[in-house]
Legacy VTK file of the C-alpha trace (Angstrom):
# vtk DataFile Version 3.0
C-alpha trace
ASCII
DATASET POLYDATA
POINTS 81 float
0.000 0.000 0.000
1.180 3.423 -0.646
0.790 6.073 2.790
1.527 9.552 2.463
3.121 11.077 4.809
2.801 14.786 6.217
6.379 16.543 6.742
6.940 19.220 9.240
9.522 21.510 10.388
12.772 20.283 9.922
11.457 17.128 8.042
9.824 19.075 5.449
12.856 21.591 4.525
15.247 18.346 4.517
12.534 16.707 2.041
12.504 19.890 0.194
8.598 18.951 -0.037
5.690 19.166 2.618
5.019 15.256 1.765
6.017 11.884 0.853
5.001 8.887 -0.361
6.273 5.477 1.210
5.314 2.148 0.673
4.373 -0.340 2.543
2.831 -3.836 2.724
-0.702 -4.501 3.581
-1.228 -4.252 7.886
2.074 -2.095 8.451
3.297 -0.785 11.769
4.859 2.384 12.236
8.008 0.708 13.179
7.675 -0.218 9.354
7.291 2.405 8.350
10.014 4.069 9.710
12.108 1.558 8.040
10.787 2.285 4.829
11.633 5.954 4.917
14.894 5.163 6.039
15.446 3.113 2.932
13.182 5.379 0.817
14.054 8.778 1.458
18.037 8.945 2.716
17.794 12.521 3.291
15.340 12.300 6.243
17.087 8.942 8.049
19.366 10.965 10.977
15.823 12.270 12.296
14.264 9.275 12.309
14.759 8.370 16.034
13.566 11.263 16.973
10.541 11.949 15.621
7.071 11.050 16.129
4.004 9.727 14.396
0.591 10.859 14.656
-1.715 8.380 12.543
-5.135 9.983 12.183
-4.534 13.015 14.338
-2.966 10.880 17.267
0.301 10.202 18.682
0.545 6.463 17.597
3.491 3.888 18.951
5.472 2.218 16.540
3.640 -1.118 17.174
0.655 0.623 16.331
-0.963 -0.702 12.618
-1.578 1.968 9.733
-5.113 1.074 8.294
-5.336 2.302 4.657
-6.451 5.570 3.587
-4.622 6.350 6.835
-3.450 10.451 7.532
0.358 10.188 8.715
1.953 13.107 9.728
5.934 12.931 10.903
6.503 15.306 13.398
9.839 16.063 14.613
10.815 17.277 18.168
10.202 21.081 18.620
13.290 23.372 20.449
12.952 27.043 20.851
10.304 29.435 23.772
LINES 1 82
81 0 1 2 3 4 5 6 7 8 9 10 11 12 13 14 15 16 17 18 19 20 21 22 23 24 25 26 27 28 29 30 31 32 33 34 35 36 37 38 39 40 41 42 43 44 45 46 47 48 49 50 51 52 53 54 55 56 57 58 59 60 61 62 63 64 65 66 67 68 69 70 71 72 73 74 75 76 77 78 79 80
């Protein structure tokens, strides 16, 4: 199955693109799919351990499943006040 995923921040300006497209078989975890982007998309693999994924508007584990149609969004840790 194909998931887009939403880029933010510091994601989205090392994508060079507010979203990507990763794929993934059928009744994928997010652990999954953070493997996936890691092979699929180089430039964004040295922020993968620290982000986090929200699957339908909430924080999800990465045990948690990815139903199709799903909204991802990859949100990386926030610094700054």
């Amino acid at each position: 199955m194909l998931i887009q995923v939403k880029l933010f921040a510091v994601a989205k300006q090392r994508a060079g693109q507010s979203t990507i497209v990763v794929e993934l078989p059928q009744h994928a975890t997010l652990r999954e799919l953070r493997e996936a982007i890691y092979d699929q998309h180089p430039r964004l693999a040295d922020l993968l351990a620290h982000v986090r994924f929200a699957v339908n508007s909430d924080y999800a584990a990465d045990e948690s499943l990815i139903p199709e149609g799903a909204e991802v969004a990859c949100i990386p840790p926030v610094s700054g006040g």
